[in-house]
C-alpha positions as CSV (number, residue, x, y, z in Angstrom):
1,X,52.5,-145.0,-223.7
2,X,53.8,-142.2,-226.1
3,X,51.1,-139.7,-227.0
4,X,50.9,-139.0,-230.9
5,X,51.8,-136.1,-232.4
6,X,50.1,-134.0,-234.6
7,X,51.8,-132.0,-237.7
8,X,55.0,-132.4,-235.6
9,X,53.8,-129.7,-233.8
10,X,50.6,-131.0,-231.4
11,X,50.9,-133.3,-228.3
12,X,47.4,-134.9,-227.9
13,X,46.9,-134.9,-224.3
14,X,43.4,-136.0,-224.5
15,X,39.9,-136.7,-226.3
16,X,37.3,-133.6,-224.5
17,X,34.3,-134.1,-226.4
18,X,32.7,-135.5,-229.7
19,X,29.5,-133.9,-231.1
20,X,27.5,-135.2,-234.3
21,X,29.7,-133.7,-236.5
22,X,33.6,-132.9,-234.7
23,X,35.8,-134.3,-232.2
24,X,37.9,-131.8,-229.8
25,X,41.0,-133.2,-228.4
26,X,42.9,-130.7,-226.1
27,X,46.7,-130.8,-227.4
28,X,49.9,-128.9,-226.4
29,X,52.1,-127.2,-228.6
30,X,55.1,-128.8,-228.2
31,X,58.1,-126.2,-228.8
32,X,56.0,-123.5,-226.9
33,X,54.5,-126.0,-223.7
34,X,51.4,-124.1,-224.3
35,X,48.0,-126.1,-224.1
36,X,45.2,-125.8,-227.2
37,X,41.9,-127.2,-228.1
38,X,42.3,-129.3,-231.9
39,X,38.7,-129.3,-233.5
40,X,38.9,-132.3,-235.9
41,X,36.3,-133.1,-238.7
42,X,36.7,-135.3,-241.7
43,X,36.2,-134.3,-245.1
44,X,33.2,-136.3,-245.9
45,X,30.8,-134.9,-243.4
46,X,28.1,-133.2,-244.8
47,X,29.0,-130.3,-241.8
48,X,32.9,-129.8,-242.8
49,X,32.0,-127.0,-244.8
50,X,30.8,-125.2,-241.9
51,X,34.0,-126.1,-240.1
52,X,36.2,-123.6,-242.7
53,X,33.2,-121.1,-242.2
54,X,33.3,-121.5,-238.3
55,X,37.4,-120.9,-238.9
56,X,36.8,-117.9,-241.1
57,X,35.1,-116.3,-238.4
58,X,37.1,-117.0,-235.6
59,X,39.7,-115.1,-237.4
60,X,38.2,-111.9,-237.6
61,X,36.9,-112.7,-233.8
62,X,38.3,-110.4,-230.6
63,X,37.0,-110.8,-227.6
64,X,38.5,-112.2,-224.0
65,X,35.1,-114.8,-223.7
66,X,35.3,-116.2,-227.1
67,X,38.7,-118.5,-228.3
68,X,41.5,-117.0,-230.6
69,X,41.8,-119.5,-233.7
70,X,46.0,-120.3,-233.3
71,X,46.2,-122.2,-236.9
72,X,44.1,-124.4,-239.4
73,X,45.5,-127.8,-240.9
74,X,44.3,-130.3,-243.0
75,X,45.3,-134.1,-244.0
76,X,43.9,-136.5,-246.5
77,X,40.7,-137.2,-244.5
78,X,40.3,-134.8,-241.8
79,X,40.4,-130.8,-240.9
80,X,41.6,-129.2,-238.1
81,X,41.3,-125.7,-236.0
82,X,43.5,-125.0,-233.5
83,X,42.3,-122.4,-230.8
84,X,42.8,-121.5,-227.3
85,X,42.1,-123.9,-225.1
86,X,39.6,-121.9,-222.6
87,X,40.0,-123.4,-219.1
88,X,36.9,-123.7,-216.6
89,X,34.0,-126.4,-216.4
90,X,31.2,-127.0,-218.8
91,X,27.7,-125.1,-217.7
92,X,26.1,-128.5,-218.3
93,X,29.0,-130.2,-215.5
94,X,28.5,-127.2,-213.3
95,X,24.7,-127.5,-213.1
96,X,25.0,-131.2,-212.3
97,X,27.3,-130.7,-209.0
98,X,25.2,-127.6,-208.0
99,X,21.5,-128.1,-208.6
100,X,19.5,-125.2,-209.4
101,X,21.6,-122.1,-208.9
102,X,20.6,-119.2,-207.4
103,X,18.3,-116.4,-209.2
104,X,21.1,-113.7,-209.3
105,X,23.4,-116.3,-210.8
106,X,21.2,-117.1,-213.3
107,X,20.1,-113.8,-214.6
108,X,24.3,-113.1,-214.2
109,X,24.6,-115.8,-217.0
110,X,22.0,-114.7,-218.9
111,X,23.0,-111.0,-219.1
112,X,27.1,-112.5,-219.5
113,X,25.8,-114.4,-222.6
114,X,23.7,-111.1,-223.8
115,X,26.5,-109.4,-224.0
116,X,28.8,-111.7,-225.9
117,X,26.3,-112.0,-228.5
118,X,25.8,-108.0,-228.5
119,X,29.8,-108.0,-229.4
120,X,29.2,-110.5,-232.1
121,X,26.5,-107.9,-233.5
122,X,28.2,-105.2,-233.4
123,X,31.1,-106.5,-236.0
124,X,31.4,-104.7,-239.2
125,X,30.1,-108.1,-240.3
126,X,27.6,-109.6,-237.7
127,X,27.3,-112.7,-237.0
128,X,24.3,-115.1,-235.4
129,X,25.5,-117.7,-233.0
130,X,22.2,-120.0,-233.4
131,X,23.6,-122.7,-231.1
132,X,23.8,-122.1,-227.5
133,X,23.4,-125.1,-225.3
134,X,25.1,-125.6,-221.8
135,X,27.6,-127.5,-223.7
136,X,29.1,-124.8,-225.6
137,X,29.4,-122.3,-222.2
138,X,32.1,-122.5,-219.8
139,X,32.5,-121.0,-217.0
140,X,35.7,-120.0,-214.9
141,X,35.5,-118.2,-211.5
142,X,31.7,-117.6,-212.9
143,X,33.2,-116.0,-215.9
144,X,31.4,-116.7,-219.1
145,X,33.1,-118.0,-222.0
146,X,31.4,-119.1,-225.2
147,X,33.4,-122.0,-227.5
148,X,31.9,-123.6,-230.6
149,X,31.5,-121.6,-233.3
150,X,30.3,-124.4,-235.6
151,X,26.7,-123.4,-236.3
152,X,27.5,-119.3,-236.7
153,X,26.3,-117.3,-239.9
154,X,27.1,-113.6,-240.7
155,X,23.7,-112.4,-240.1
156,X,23.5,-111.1,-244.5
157,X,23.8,-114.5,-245.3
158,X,21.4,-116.4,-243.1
159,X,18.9,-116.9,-245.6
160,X,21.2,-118.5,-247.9
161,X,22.1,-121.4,-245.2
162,X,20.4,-124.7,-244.7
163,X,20.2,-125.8,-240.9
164,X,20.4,-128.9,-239.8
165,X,18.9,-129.9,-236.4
166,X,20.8,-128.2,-233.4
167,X,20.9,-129.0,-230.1
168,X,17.3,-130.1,-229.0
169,X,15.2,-128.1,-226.6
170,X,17.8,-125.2,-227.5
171,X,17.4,-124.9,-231.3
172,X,14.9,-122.2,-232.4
173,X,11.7,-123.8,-234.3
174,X,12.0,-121.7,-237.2
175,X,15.4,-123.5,-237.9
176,X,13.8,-126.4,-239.7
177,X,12.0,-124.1,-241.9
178,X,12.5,-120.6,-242.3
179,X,15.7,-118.0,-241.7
180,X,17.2,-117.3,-239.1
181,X,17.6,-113.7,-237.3
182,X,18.4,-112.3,-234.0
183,X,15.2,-113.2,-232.4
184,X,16.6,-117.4,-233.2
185,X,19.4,-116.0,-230.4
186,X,16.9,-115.0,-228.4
187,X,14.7,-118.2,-228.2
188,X,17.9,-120.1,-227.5
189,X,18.7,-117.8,-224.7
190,X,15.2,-117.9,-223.2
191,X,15.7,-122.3,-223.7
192,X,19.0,-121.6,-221.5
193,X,18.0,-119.7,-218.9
194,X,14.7,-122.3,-219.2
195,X,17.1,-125.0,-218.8
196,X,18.9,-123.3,-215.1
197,X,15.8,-122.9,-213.8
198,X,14.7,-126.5,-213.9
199,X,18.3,-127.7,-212.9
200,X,19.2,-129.6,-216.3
201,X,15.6,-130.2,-217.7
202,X,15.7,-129.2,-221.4
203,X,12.9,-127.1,-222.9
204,X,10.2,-128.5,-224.9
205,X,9.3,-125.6,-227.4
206,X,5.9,-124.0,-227.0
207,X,5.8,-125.3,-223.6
208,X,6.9,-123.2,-220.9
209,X,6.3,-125.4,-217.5
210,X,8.2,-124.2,-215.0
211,X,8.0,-127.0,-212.2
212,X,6.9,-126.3,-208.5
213,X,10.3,-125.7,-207.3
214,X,11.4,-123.3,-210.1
215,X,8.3,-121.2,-209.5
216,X,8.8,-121.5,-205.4
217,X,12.7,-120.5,-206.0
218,X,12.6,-118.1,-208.5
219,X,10.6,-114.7,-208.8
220,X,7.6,-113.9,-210.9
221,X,9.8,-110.9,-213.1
222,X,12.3,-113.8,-214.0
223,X,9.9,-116.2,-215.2
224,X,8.2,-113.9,-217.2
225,X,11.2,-112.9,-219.2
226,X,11.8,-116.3,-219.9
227,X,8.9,-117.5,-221.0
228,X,8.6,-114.6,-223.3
229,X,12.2,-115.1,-224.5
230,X,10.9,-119.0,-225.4
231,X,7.9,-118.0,-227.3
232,X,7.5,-120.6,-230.1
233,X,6.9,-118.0,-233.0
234,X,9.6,-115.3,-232.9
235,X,7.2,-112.4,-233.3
236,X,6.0,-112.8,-229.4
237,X,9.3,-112.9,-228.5
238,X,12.0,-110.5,-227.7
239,X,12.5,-107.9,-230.8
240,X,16.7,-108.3,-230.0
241,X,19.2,-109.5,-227.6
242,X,19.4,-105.9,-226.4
243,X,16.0,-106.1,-225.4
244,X,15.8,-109.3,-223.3
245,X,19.1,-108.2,-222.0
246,X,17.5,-104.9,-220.6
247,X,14.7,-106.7,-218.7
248,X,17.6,-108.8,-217.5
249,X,19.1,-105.9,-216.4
250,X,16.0,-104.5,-214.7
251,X,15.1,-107.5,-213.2
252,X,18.3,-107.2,-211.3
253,X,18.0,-104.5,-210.4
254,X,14.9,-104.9,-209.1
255,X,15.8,-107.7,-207.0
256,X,18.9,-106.0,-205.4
257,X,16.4,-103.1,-203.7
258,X,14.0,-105.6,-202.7
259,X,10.9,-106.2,-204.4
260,X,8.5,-104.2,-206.4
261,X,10.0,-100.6,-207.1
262,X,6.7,-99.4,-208.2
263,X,7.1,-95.6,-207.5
264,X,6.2,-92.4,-208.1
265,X,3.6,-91.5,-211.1
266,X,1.1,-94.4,-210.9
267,X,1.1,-96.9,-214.1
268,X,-1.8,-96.6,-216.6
269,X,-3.2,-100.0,-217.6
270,X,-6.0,-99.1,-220.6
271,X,-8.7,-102.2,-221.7
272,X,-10.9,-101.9,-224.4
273,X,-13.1,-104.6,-226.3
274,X,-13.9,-104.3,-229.8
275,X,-17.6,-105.9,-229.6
276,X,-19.7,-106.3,-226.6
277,X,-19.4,-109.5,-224.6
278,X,-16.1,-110.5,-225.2
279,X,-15.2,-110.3,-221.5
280,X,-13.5,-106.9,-221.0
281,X,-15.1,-106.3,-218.0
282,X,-14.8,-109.6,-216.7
283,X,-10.7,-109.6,-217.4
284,X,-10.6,-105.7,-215.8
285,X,-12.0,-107.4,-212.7
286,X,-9.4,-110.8,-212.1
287,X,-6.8,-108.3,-213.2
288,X,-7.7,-105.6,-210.5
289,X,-8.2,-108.6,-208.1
290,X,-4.8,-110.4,-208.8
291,X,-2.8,-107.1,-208.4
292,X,-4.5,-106.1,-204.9
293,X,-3.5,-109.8,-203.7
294,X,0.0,-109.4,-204.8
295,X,0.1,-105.9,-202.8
296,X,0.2,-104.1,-205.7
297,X,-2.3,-101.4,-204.9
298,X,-4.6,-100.8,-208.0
299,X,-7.5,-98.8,-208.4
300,X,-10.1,-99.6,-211.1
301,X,-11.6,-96.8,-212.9
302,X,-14.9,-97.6,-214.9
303,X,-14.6,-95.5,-218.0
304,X,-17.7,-96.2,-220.0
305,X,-21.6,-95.9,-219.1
306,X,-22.5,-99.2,-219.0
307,X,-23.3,-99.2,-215.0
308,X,-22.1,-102.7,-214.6
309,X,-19.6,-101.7,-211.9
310,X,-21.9,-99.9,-209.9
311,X,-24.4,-103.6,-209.8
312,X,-21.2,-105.7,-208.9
313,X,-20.6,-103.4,-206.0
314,X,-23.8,-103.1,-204.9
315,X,-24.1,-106.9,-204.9
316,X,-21.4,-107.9,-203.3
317,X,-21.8,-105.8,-200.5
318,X,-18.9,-102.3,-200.8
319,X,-17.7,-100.4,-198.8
320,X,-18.3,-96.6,-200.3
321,X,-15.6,-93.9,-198.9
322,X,-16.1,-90.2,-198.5
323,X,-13.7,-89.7,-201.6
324,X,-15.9,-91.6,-203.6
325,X,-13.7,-94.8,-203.8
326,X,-15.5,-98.5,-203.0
327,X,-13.2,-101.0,-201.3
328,X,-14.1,-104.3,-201.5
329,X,-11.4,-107.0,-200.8
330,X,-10.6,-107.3,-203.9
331,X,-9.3,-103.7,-204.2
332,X,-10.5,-100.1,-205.2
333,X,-13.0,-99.2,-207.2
334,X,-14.7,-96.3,-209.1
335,X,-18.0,-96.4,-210.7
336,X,-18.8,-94.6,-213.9
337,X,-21.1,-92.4,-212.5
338,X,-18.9,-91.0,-209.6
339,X,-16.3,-89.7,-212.3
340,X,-17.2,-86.5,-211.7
341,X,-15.8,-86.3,-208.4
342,X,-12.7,-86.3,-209.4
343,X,-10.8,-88.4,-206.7
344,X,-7.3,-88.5,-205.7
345,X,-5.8,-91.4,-207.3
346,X,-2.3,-90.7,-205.5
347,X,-1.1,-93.9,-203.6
348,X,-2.3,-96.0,-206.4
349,X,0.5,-98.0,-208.4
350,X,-1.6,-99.1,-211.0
351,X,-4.4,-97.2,-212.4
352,X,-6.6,-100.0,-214.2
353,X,-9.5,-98.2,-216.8
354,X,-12.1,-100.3,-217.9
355,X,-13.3,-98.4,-221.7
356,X,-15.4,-101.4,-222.2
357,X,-16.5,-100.8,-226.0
358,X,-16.0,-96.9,-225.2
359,X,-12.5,-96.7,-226.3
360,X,-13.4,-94.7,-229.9
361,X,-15.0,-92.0,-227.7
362,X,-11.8,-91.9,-225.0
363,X,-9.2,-92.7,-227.9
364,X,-6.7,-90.0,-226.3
365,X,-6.8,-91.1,-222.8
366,X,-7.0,-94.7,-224.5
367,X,-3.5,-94.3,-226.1
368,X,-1.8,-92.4,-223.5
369,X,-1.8,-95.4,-221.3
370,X,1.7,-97.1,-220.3
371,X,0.3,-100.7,-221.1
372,X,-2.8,-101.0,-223.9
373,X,-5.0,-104.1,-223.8
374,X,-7.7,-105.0,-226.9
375,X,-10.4,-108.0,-226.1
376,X,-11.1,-109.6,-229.4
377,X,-12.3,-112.4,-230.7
378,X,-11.4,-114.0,-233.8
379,X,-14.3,-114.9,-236.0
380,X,-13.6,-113.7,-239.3
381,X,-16.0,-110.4,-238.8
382,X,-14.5,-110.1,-235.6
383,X,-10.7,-109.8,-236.9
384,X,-12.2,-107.5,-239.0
385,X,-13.3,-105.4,-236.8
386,X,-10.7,-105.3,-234.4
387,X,-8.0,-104.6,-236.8
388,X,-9.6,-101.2,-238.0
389,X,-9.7,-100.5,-234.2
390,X,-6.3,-100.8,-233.9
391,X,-5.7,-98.8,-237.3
392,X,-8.0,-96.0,-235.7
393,X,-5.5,-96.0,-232.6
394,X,-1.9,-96.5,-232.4
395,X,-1.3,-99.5,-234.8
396,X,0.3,-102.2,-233.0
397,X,1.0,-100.6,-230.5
398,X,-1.9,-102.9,-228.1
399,X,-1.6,-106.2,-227.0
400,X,-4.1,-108.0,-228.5
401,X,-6.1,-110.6,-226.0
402,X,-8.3,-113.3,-228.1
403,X,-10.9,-114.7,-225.9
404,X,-13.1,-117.9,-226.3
405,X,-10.7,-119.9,-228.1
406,X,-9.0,-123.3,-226.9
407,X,-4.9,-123.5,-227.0
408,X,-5.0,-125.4,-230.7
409,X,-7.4,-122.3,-232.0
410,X,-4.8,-120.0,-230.9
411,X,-1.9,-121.9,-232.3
412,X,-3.5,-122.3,-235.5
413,X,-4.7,-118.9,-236.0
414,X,-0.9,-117.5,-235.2
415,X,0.4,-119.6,-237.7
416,X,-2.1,-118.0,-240.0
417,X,-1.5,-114.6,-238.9
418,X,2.3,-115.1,-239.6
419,X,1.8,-114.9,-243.4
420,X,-0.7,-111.6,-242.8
421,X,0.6,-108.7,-244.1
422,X,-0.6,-106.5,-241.2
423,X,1.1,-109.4,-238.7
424,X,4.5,-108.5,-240.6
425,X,3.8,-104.8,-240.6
426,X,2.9,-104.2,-237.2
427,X,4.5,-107.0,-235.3
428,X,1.2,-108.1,-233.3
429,X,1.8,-110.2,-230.5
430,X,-0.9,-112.1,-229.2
431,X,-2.0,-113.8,-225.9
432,X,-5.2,-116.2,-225.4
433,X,-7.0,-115.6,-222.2
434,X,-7.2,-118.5,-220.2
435,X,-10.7,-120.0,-218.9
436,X,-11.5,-118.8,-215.7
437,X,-15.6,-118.4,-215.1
438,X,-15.3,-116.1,-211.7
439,X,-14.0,-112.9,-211.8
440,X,-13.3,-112.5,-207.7
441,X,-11.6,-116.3,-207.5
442,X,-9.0,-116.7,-204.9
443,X,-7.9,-119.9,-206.3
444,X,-6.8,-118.8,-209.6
445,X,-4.7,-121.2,-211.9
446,X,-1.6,-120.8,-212.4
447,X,-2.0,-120.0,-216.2
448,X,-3.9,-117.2,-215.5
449,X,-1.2,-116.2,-212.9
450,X,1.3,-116.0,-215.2
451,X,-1.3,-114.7,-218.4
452,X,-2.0,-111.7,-216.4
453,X,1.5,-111.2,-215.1
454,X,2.5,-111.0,-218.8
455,X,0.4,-108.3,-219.2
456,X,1.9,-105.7,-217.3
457,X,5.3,-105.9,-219.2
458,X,5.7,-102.9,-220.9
459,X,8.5,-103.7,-223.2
């Protein structure tokens, strides 16, 4: 059977894929036995215009991961690209005939496709990709190469385009309704890596559940990243690509000397309420806890004069040292009124200080800490109040923690806050606490796990 020809130039060889709005037929050029991919799409399609934009900027394109455009035709009814035909196996094909792949292959993928869109950045006119899906990756001799340029924007004229829905579970949810900006690559990344993890299960946004096996397989660091990657409004994600890439980076690094590299000067983890009885010291306590258990060694310093330390100690039995330090099994701990002492915090990794509602009074020592944590509650008054403590500090530069609130609460007052002119100006981020009614559980659940893992990231 003879194979048609194209433009007198294009042996179809055969069909490789047909999305919602092209067919791709690999082709070879005839006079030059040299094989090419033929992106077709008629002329009534409500997407061709994005076809001549995805050929546009293809063009000005260089880059050995991303196809060169060869030549663009056109008949009555259809268009056509011709680009290079970039050999190697769909990620989606590859995941099905190896399962779940290995952590350091997956963060490799992560930082490989990072980097591409970093080069797409960095053009005189940069350009968001907004549609990454395990169907436009390929990957030859685990090199990663990116094809389908069909969704892509310069990034000045995002605001001007009208999305369509992309590829579900990958597609950022401000898509449907807003613009587009780097963060959109981002949450698509995050949905990928998402995606690897769970060995072909797509992402559902706002829901990051990681399955027994993915959490068993895959460390603690990694899933972090990825859940904050996949955060369902943009401001809690990622800032850029650079970023997520870094704590990509890190995480790799991490892994390849073994484990925590918590060395030298101790971290300084500072938590502060803005009212009384919103659960500071209650958090301070499952934090300290969870980080002794994890063999993180943490000591918990009580800086204000409430005395509640000293009673939980007392109660539950202590162990006082001669440099003034209690042990209990939940870790190390130092009352209020043995400040004075002044004990030698070296050996601790993390330094945890409890301010309660003291913070005002401590604001230098407050601010200096590496990681800043603000109880609040949101009650109109309460919002109030904790945004003028913020304003008094280092605005936005605390993670604010809303307590006593179900998961709708919190999703409704984010989508709120998004049109708040302080939200915009300080780029808040978030986090609800999750329920937990003892402080010393050894059972705790596994959103809390993963609440107060999110915690320590300092980025």
């Amino acid at each position: 059977m003879n194979k048609p020809v194209w433009f007198d130039k294009y042996r179809i060889i055969k069909a490789l894929g047909k999305g919602g709005s092209a067919e791709v037929f690999l082709a070879e050029h005839r006079k030059l036995a040299s094989l090419c991919a033929i992106k077709r799409i008629h002329k009534g399609n409500p997407l061709h215009q994005q076809l001549l934009q995805e050929a546009v900027i293809l063009k000005s394109l260089s880059h050995p991961c991303i196809p060169v455009i060869y030549d663009f035709e056109e008949d009555k009814e259809y268009s056509y690209i011709i680009e290079q035909y970039m050999e190697g196996i769909l990620l989606k094909d590859f995941l099905k005939e190896e399962g779940r792949l290995k952590e350091s292959l997956v963060v490799s993928i992560g930082t490989s496709i990072c980097s591409l869109f970093l080069y797409l950045y960095s053009l005189d006119n940069p350009v968001l990709y907004l549609d990454l899906n395990p169907g436009n990756i390929i990957l030859n001799k685990l090199e990663v190469k990116l094809i389908d340029f069909g969704a892509c924007v310069y990034k000045e004229k995002a605001e001007e385009r009208k999305f369509s829905l992309g590829t579900r579970g990958f597609f950022a949810p401000e898509l449907k309704t807003g613009s587009p900006d780097e963060r959109s690559d981002v949450y698509a990344i995050g949905a990928l890596l998402y995606y690897l993890i769970m060995g072909g299960v797509s992402f559902k946004s706002g829901y990051f559940q990681p399955d027994a096996a993915a959490r068993k397989l895959y460390s603690a660091g990694l899933l972090r990243i990825i859940q904050r990657a996949s955060r369902y409004h943009s401001a809690f994600r990622y800032l850029s690509v650079a970023q997520l890439n870094k704590k990509l980076l890190s995480e790799q690094n991490r892994k390849l000397k073994g484990g925590h590299a918590i060395s030298g000067e101790s971290i300084k983890v500072a938590i502060a309420g803005v009212q009384s009885r919103i659960g500071v010291t209650h958090l301070a306590l499952l934090l300290a806890g969870y980080l002794n258990s994890k063999g993180v060694k943490c000591l918990y310093m009580e800086k204000n004069p409430t005395g509640h330390l000293r009673a939980i100690l007392n109660s539950r039995k202590g162990e006082l040292r001669a440099d003034g330090i209690w042990h209990l099994k939940e870790g190390f701990f130092l009352p209020f009124s043995q400040l004075s002492t002044t004990p030698l915090t070296e050996g601790f990794q993390i330094i945890l200080y409890d301010f309660g509602t003291a913070f005002q009074e401590g604001r230098d020592e407050f601010n200096k800490a590496d990681i800043r944590l603000l109880v609040a509650g949101t009650k109109d008054w309460e919002v109030e109040s904790w945004k003028e403590a913020e304003d008094n500090l280092k605005p936005g530069s605390s993670k604010i923690l809303l307590n006593f609130l179900s998961g709708k609460q919190f999703r409704d007052f984010c989508r709120e806050e998004k049109d708040n002119p302080y939200y915009r100006q300080y780029n808040c981020r978030y986090y609800r606490i999750p329920y937990e009614p003892d402080p010393f559980s050894d059972n705790l659940s596994q959103e809390m796990k993963d609440f107060l893992e999110e915690l320590l990231d300092k980025e």
